[in-house]
Wavefront OBJ file of the C-alpha trace (Angstrom):
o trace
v -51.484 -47.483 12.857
v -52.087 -44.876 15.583
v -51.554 -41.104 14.291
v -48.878 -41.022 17.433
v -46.790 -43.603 15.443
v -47.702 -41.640 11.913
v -45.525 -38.632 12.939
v -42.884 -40.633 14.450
v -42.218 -42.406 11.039
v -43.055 -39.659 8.805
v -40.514 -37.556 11.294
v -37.901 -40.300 11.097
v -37.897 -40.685 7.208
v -37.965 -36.397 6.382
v -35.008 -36.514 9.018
v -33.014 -38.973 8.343
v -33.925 -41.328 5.603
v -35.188 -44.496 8.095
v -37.826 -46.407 6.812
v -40.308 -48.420 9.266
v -38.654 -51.969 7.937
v -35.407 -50.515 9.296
v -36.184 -49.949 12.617
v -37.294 -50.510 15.955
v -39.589 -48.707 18.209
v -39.916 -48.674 21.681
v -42.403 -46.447 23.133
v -40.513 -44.592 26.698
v -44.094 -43.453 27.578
v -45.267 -39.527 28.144
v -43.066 -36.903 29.401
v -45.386 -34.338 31.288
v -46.038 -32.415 28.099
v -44.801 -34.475 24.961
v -44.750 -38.372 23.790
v -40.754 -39.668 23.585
v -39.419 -42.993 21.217
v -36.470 -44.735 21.530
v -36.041 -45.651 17.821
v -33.121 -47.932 16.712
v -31.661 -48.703 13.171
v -28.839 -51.638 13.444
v -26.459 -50.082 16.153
v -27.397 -46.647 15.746
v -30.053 -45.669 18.370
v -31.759 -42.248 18.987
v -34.407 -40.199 21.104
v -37.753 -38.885 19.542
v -39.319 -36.588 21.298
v -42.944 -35.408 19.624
v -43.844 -32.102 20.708
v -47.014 -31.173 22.613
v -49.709 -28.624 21.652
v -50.070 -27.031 24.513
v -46.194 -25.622 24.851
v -47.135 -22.281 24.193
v -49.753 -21.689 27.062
v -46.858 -23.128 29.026
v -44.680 -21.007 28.531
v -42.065 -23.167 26.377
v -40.025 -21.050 23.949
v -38.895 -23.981 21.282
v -36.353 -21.153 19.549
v -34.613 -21.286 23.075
v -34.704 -24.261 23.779
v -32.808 -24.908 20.705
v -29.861 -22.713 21.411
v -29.733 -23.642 24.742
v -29.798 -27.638 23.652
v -27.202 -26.999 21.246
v -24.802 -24.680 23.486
v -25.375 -27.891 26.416
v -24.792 -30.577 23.441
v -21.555 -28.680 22.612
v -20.143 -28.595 25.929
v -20.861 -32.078 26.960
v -23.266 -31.534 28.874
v -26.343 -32.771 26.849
v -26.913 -35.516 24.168
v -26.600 -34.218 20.085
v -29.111 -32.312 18.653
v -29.655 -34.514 15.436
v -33.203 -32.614 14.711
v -35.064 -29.980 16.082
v -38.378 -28.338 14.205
v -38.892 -25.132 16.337
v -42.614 -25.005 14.779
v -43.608 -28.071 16.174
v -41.445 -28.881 19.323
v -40.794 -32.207 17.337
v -36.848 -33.251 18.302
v -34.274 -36.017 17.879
v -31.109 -36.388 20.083
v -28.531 -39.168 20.404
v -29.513 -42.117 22.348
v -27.594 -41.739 26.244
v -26.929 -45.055 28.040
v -27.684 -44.901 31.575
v -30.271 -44.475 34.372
v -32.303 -41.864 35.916
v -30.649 -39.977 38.757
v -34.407 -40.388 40.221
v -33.982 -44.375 40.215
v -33.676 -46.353 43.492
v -29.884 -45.870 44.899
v -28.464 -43.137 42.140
v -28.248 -40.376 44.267
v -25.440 -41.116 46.425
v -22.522 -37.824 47.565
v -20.464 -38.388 43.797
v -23.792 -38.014 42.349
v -25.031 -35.132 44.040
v -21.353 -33.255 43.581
v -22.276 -34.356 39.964
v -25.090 -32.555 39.757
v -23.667 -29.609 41.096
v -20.611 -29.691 38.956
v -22.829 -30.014 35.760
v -24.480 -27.427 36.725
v -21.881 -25.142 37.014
v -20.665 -26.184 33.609
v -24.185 -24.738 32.250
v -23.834 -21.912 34.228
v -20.610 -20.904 33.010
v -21.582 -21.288 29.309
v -21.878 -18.179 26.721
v -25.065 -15.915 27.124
v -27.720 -17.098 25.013
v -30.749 -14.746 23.647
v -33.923 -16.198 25.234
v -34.606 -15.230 28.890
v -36.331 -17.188 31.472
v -38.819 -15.149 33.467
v -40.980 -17.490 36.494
v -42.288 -14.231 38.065
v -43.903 -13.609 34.210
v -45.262 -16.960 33.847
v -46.710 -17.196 36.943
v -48.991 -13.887 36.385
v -49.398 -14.883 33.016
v -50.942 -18.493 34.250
v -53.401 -16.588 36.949
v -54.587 -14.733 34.431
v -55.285 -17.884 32.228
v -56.776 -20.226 35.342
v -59.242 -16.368 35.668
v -60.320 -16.851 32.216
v -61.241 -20.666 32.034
v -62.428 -21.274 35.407
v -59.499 -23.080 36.650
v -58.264 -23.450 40.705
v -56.554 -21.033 42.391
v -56.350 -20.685 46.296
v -58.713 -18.359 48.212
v -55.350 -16.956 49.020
v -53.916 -16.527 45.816
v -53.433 -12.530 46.332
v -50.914 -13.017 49.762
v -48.722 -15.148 47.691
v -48.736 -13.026 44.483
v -47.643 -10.328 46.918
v -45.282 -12.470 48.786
v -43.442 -13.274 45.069
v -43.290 -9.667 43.788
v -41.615 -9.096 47.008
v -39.436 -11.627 46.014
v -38.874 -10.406 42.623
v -37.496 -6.951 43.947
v -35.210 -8.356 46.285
v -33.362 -10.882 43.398
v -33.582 -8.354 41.120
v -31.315 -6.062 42.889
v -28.832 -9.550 42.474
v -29.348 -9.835 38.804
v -25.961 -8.992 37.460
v -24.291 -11.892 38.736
v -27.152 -14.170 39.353
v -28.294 -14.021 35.946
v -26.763 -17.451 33.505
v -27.590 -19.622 31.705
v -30.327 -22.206 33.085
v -31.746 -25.186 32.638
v -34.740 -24.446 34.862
v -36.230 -27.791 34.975
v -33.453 -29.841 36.661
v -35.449 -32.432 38.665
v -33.479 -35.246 39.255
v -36.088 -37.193 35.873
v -33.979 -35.310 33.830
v -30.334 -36.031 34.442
v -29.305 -39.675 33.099
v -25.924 -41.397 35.101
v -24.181 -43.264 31.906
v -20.248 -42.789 31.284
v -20.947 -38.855 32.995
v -23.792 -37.003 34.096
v -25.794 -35.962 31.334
v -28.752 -33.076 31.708
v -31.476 -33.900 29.352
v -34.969 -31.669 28.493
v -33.883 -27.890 27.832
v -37.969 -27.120 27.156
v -37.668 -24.306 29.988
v -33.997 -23.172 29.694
v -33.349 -19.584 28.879
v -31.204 -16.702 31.137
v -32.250 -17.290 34.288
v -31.580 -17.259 38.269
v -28.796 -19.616 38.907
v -30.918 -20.570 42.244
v -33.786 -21.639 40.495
v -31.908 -24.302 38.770
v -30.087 -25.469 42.160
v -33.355 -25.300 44.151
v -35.064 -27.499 41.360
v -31.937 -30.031 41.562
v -32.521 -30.178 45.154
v -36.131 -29.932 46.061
v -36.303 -33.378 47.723
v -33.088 -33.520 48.745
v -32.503 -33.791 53.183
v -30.870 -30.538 54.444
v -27.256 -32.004 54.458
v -27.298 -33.278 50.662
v -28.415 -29.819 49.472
v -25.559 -28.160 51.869
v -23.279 -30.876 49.746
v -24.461 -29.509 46.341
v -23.960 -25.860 47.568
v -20.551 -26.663 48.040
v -20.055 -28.459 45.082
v -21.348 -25.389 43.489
v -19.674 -23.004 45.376
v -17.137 -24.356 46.934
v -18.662 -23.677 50.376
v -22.469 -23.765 52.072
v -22.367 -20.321 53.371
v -26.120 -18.429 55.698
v -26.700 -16.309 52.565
v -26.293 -19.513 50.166
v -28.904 -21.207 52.154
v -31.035 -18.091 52.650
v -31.299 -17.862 48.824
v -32.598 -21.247 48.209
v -35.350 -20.287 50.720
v -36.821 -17.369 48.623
v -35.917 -19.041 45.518
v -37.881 -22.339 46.780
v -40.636 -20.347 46.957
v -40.590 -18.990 43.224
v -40.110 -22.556 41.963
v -42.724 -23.656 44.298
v -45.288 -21.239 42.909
v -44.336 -21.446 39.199
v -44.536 -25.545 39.125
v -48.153 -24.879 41.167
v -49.306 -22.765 38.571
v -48.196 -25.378 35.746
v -50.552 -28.225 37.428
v -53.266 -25.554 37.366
v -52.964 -25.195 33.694
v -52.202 -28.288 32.617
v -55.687 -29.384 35.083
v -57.439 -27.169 31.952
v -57.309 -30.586 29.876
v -60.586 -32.683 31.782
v -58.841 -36.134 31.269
v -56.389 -35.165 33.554
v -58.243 -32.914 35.795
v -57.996 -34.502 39.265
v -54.518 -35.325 38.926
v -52.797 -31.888 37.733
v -55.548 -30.065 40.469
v -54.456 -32.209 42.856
v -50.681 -31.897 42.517
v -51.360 -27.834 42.495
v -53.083 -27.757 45.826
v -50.831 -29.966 47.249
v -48.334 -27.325 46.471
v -50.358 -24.398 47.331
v -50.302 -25.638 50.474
v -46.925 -25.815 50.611
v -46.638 -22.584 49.231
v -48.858 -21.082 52.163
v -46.669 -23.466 54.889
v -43.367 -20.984 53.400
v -45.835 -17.554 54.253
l 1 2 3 4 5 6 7 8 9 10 11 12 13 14 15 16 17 18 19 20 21 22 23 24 25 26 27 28 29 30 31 32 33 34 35 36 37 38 39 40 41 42 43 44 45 46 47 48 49 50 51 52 53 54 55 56 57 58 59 60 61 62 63 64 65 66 67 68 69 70 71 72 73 74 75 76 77 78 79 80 81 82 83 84 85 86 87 88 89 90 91 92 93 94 95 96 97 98 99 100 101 102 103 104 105 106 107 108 109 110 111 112 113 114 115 116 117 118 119 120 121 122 123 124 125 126 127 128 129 130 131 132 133 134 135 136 137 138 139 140 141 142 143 144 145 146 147 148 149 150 151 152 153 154 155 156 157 158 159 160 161 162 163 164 165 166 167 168 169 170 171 172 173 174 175 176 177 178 179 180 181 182 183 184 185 186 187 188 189 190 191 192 193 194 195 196 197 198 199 200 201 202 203 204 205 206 207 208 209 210 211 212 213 214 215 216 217 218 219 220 221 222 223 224 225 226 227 228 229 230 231 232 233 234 235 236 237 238 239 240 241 242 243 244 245 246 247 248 249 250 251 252 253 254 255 256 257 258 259 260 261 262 263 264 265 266 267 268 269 270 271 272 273 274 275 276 277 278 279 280 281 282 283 284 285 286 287
Protein backbone atom coordinates (compact mmCIF):
# COMPACT_ATOMS: atom_id res chain seq x y z
CA UNK A 1 0.00 0.00 0.00
CA UNK A 2 1.25 3.37 -1.28
CA UNK A 3 1.94 6.01 1.68
CA UNK A 4 -0.71 8.29 -0.52
CA UNK A 5 -3.40 5.66 0.40
CA UNK A 6 -1.79 5.33 4.20
CA UNK A 7 -2.99 8.88 5.10
CA UNK A 8 -6.17 8.61 3.35
CA UNK A 9 -7.21 5.61 5.62
CA UNK A 10 -5.49 6.59 8.67
CA UNK A 11 -7.37 10.20 7.94
CA UNK A 12 -10.68 8.45 7.33
CA UNK A 13 -10.64 6.21 10.53
CA UNK A 14 -9.24 9.36 13.21
CA UNK A 15 -12.20 11.29 11.41
CA UNK A 16 -14.82 9.39 11.23
CA UNK A 17 -14.55 5.85 12.36
CA UNK A 18 -14.41 4.13 8.51
CA UNK A 19 -12.43 1.25 8.26
CA UNK A 20 -10.78 0.18 4.74
CA UNK A 21 -13.37 -3.03 4.57
CA UNK A 22 -16.08 -0.36 4.65
CA UNK A 23 -15.30 1.57 1.89
CA UNK A 24 -14.55 2.48 -1.48
CA UNK A 25 -11.91 4.53 -3.03
CA UNK A 26 -11.73 6.19 -6.09
CA UNK A 27 -8.75 8.16 -6.78
CA UNK A 28 -10.13 11.93 -8.68
CA UNK A 29 -6.41 12.44 -9.58
CA UNK A 30 -4.13 15.71 -8.48
CA UNK A 31 -5.48 19.06 -7.96
CA UNK A 32 -2.57 21.56 -8.84
CA UNK A 33 -1.24 21.43 -5.31
CA UNK A 34 -2.91 18.47 -3.30
CA UNK A 35 -4.09 14.65 -4.07
CA UNK A 36 -8.28 14.44 -3.75
CA UNK A 37 -10.47 10.83 -2.98
CA UNK A 38 -13.81 10.25 -3.51
CA UNK A 39 -14.35 7.76 -0.63
CA UNK A 40 -17.78 6.02 -0.18
CA UNK A 41 -19.25 3.99 2.81
CA UNK A 42 -22.84 2.36 1.74
CA UNK A 43 -24.75 5.58 0.54
CA UNK A 44 -22.80 8.02 2.30
CA UNK A 45 -20.08 9.48 -0.02
CA UNK A 46 -17.44 12.22 0.71
CA UNK A 47 -14.39 14.33 -0.67
CA UNK A 48 -10.74 13.83 0.67
CA UNK A 49 -8.62 16.23 -0.08
CA UNK A 50 -4.74 15.51 1.25
CA UNK A 51 -2.93 18.58 1.66
CA UNK A 52 0.29 19.52 -0.15
CA UNK A 53 3.67 20.51 1.36
CA UNK A 54 4.38 23.17 -0.46
CA UNK A 55 1.10 25.46 0.61
CA UNK A 56 3.04 27.69 2.55
CA UNK A 57 5.59 28.96 -0.15
CA UNK A 58 2.32 29.44 -1.99
CA UNK A 59 0.91 31.50 -0.18
CA UNK A 60 -2.15 29.27 1.17
CA UNK A 61 -3.35 30.34 4.63
CA UNK A 62 -5.20 26.85 5.81
CA UNK A 63 -6.69 28.98 9.08
CA UNK A 64 -8.53 31.03 6.28
CA UNK A 65 -9.38 28.88 4.28
CA UNK A 66 -11.25 27.28 7.00
CA UNK A 67 -13.42 30.18 7.94
CA UNK A 68 -13.96 31.08 4.64
CA UNK A 69 -15.07 27.20 3.74
CA UNK A 70 -17.25 27.18 6.60
CA UNK A 71 -18.92 30.80 6.16
CA UNK A 72 -19.47 29.43 2.03
CA UNK A 73 -20.72 25.86 3.49
CA UNK A 74 -23.19 27.83 5.68
CA UNK A 75 -24.64 29.88 3.10
CA UNK A 76 -25.06 27.31 0.46
CA UNK A 77 -22.68 28.12 -1.39
CA UNK A 78 -20.04 25.34 -0.77
CA UNK A 79 -20.23 21.58 0.20
CA UNK A 80 -19.96 20.73 4.40
CA UNK A 81 -16.94 20.99 6.06
CA UNK A 82 -16.95 17.44 7.74
CA UNK A 83 -12.97 17.80 8.59
CA UNK A 84 -10.46 20.22 8.27
CA UNK A 85 -6.73 19.85 10.05
CA UNK A 86 -5.35 23.45 9.57
CA UNK A 87 -1.71 21.88 10.30
CA UNK A 88 -1.75 19.76 7.50
CA UNK A 89 -4.18 21.17 4.79
CA UNK A 90 -5.73 17.57 5.10
CA UNK A 91 -9.84 18.14 4.51
CA UNK A 92 -13.11 16.26 4.08
CA UNK A 93 -16.33 17.81 2.57
CA UNK A 94 -19.64 16.28 1.49
CA UNK A 95 -19.68 14.54 -1.74
CA UNK A 96 -21.55 17.25 -4.60
CA UNK A 97 -23.26 15.53 -7.56
CA UNK A 98 -22.64 17.22 -10.70
CA UNK A 99 -20.16 18.32 -13.41
CA UNK A 100 -17.50 20.77 -13.92
CA UNK A 101 -18.62 24.15 -15.22
CA UNK A 102 -15.22 23.61 -17.37
CA UNK A 103 -16.84 20.38 -19.12
CA UNK A 104 -17.86 20.43 -22.82
CA UNK A 105 -21.38 22.45 -23.12
CA UNK A 106 -21.79 23.72 -19.21
CA UNK A 107 -21.25 27.12 -19.74
CA UNK A 108 -24.23 28.26 -21.44
CA UNK A 109 -26.06 32.28 -20.38
CA UNK A 110 -28.04 30.45 -16.99
CA UNK A 111 -24.70 29.24 -16.17
CA UNK A 112 -22.71 32.17 -16.54
CA UNK A 113 -25.62 34.41 -14.61
CA UNK A 114 -24.93 31.48 -12.14
CA UNK A 115 -21.70 32.20 -11.65
CA UNK A 116 -22.22 35.66 -11.19
CA UNK A 117 -25.06 35.29 -8.81
CA UNK A 118 -22.92 32.90 -6.59
CA UNK A 119 -20.60 35.13 -6.54
CA UNK A 120 -22.39 37.81 -5.27
CA UNK A 121 -23.73 35.56 -2.56
CA UNK A 122 -19.88 35.23 -1.36
CA UNK A 123 -19.44 38.65 -1.72
CA UNK A 124 -22.16 39.68 0.40
CA UNK A 125 -21.20 37.30 3.26
CA UNK A 126 -19.87 38.54 6.88
CA UNK A 127 -16.16 39.85 6.99
CA UNK A 128 -13.91 37.17 7.79
CA UNK A 129 -10.25 37.72 9.50
CA UNK A 130 -7.74 36.51 6.87
CA UNK A 131 -6.94 38.96 4.01
CA UNK A 132 -6.00 38.18 0.55
CA UNK A 133 -3.09 40.26 -0.70
CA UNK A 134 -1.87 39.27 -4.80
CA UNK A 135 0.30 42.44 -4.91
CA UNK A 136 2.18 40.67 -1.57
CA UNK A 137 2.48 37.36 -3.05
CA UNK A 138 3.66 38.33 -6.11
CA UNK A 139 6.85 40.26 -4.52
CA UNK A 140 7.08 37.67 -2.13
CA UNK A 141 7.40 34.89 -5.15
CA UNK A 142 10.21 37.21 -7.07
CA UNK A 143 12.00 37.22 -4.24
CA UNK A 144 11.80 33.33 -3.91
CA UNK A 145 12.39 32.55 -7.96
CA UNK A 146 15.89 35.33 -6.92
CA UNK A 147 16.91 32.96 -4.35
CA UNK A 148 16.64 29.46 -6.11
CA UNK A 149 17.45 30.33 -9.54
CA UNK A 150 14.06 30.15 -10.91
CA UNK A 151 12.61 32.15 -14.38
CA UNK A 152 11.64 35.41 -14.42
CA UNK A 153 11.39 37.68 -17.61
CA UNK A 154 14.27 39.99 -18.64
CA UNK A 155 11.46 42.38 -18.08
CA UNK A 156 10.36 41.51 -14.83
CA UNK A 157 11.09 45.22 -13.35
CA UNK A 158 8.40 47.12 -16.10
CA UNK A 159 5.75 44.86 -14.87
CA UNK A 160 6.54 45.04 -11.11
CA UNK A 161 6.22 48.76 -11.79
CA UNK A 162 3.25 48.48 -13.96
CA UNK A 163 1.40 46.42 -10.76
CA UNK A 164 2.40 48.83 -7.96
CA UNK A 165 0.85 51.31 -10.19
CA UNK A 166 -1.95 49.24 -10.09
CA UNK A 167 -1.98 48.72 -6.48
CA UNK A 168 -2.30 52.60 -5.79
CA UNK A 169 -4.99 53.14 -8.04
CA UNK A 170 -7.40 50.06 -6.36
CA UNK A 171 -6.33 50.99 -3.26
CA UNK A 172 -7.87 54.33 -3.32
CA UNK A 173 -11.27 51.82 -4.11
CA UNK A 174 -10.72 49.64 -1.15
CA UNK A 175 -13.63 50.51 1.03
CA UNK A 176 -16.15 49.13 -1.11
CA UNK A 177 -14.14 46.83 -3.22
CA UNK A 178 -12.87 45.00 -0.40
CA UNK A 179 -15.27 41.30 0.42
CA UNK A 180 -15.07 38.40 0.84
CA UNK A 181 -13.30 36.26 -2.05
CA UNK A 182 -12.84 33.20 -3.30
CA UNK A 183 -9.85 34.18 -5.44
CA UNK A 184 -9.45 31.08 -7.35
CA UNK A 185 -12.79 30.89 -9.25
CA UNK A 186 -11.75 29.23 -12.55
CA UNK A 187 -14.51 27.65 -13.99
CA UNK A 188 -12.48 23.72 -12.43
CA UNK A 189 -13.83 24.80 -9.40
CA UNK A 190 -17.54 25.39 -9.59
CA UNK A 191 -19.57 21.94 -9.91
CA UNK A 192 -23.40 22.31 -11.83
CA UNK A 193 -25.49 19.61 -9.59
CA UNK A 194 -29.07 20.66 -8.11
CA UNK A 195 -27.28 24.61 -7.91
CA UNK A 196 -24.05 26.01 -8.54
CA UNK A 197 -21.72 25.02 -6.03
CA UNK A 198 -18.04 26.89 -5.57
CA UNK A 199 -15.60 24.37 -4.40
CA UNK A 200 -11.57 24.96 -3.27
CA UNK A 201 -11.43 28.05 -0.76
CA UNK A 202 -7.28 27.36 -0.57
CA UNK A 203 -6.82 31.18 -1.68
CA UNK A 204 -9.96 32.88 -0.23
CA UNK A 205 -9.46 35.63 2.25
CA UNK A 206 -10.72 39.67 2.01
CA UNK A 207 -10.03 40.48 -1.19
CA UNK A 208 -10.82 42.64 -4.51
CA UNK A 209 -14.21 41.67 -5.64
CA UNK A 210 -12.62 42.00 -9.37
CA UNK A 211 -10.14 39.54 -8.86
CA UNK A 212 -12.67 36.93 -8.25
CA UNK A 213 -14.89 38.07 -11.39
CA UNK A 214 -11.81 38.40 -13.65
CA UNK A 215 -10.74 34.77 -12.55
CA UNK A 216 -14.49 33.52 -13.31
CA UNK A 217 -14.12 35.03 -16.61
CA UNK A 218 -10.65 34.80 -17.95
CA UNK A 219 -11.60 32.70 -21.01
CA UNK A 220 -14.74 33.87 -21.37
CA UNK A 221 -15.56 35.98 -25.24
CA UNK A 222 -16.18 39.72 -24.54
CA UNK A 223 -20.07 39.38 -24.56
CA UNK A 224 -20.26 36.44 -21.86
CA UNK A 225 -18.10 38.46 -19.44
CA UNK A 226 -20.41 41.73 -20.23
CA UNK A 227 -23.32 38.97 -19.22
CA UNK A 228 -21.64 38.14 -15.85
CA UNK A 229 -21.06 41.92 -15.15
CA UNK A 230 -24.57 42.31 -15.30
CA UNK A 231 -25.47 39.47 -13.46
CA UNK A 232 -23.24 40.93 -10.91
CA UNK A 233 -24.19 44.27 -11.14
CA UNK A 234 -27.08 44.53 -12.65
CA UNK A 235 -25.56 46.42 -15.61
CA UNK A 236 -22.03 46.25 -17.82
CA UNK A 237 -21.14 49.79 -17.34
CA UNK A 238 -17.09 51.60 -19.19
CA UNK A 239 -15.76 51.68 -15.59
CA UNK A 240 -17.02 47.92 -14.91
CA UNK A 241 -15.13 46.85 -17.90
CA UNK A 242 -12.18 49.18 -17.29
CA UNK A 243 -11.70 47.41 -13.90
CA UNK A 244 -11.47 43.97 -15.17
CA UNK A 245 -8.66 45.34 -17.41
CA UNK A 246 -6.29 46.38 -14.52
CA UNK A 247 -7.53 43.67 -12.42
CA UNK A 248 -6.71 41.06 -15.40
CA UNK A 249 -3.49 42.13 -15.14
CA UNK A 250 -2.97 41.44 -11.27
CA UNK A 251 -4.46 37.95 -11.72
CA UNK A 252 -2.40 37.55 -14.74
CA UNK A 253 0.83 38.25 -12.89
CA UNK A 254 0.02 36.48 -9.59
CA UNK A 255 -1.03 32.98 -11.45
CA UNK A 256 2.53 33.66 -13.58
CA UNK A 257 4.37 33.86 -10.56
CA UNK A 258 2.64 30.55 -9.11
CA UNK A 259 3.95 28.43 -12.31
CA UNK A 260 7.35 29.96 -11.53
CA UNK A 261 7.32 28.53 -8.12
CA UNK A 262 5.70 25.60 -8.46
CA UNK A 263 8.58 25.05 -11.75
CA UNK A 264 11.05 24.92 -8.34
CA UNK A 265 9.98 21.08 -8.08
CA UNK A 266 12.38 19.47 -11.30
CA UNK A 267 9.69 16.76 -12.12
CA UNK A 268 7.56 19.30 -13.21
CA UNK A 269 9.92 21.83 -14.46
CA UNK A 270 9.06 22.28 -18.16
CA UNK A 271 5.51 22.28 -17.61
CA UNK A 272 4.96 24.98 -14.67
CA UNK A 273 8.02 27.17 -16.72
CA UNK A 274 6.24 26.83 -19.58
CA UNK A 275 2.75 27.85 -18.45
CA UNK A 276 4.63 31.06 -16.68
CA UNK A 277 6.16 32.35 -19.86
CA UNK A 278 3.29 31.76 -21.70
CA UNK A 279 1.74 34.19 -19.35
CA UNK A 280 4.52 36.56 -19.12
CA UNK A 281 3.96 37.09 -22.41
CA UNK A 282 0.69 37.84 -21.99
CA UNK A 283 1.45 39.92 -19.25
CA UNK A 284 3.90 42.08 -21.51
CA UNK A 285 0.98 41.97 -24.58
CA UNK A 286 -1.35 44.12 -21.53
CA UNK A 287 2.01 46.80 -21.15
Amino acid sequence: MNTVNTALLELLQRALGWLQKDITIEYAGDGLTNKNFIVANGDEKIVVRLGANQSNVLGIRRATERQAAEAAALAGIGPELICFCEQSGDMITRFIPGRLLSQDGALTEESIREVGSTLKKLHELPPIEGKFQPYEDVRTRIQYAKENSLYLPDQILELTDKLEQIEKDRDKQADHLIKLCHNDPFPNNFIIGDRLWLIDYEYAGMGDLYFDLVCASMFFQEEQTKLLLTAYFGECTREHLENMEQMKFVVTFWNAMWAVVMSKEESEKEKYESMAKSMFDSLLRMK
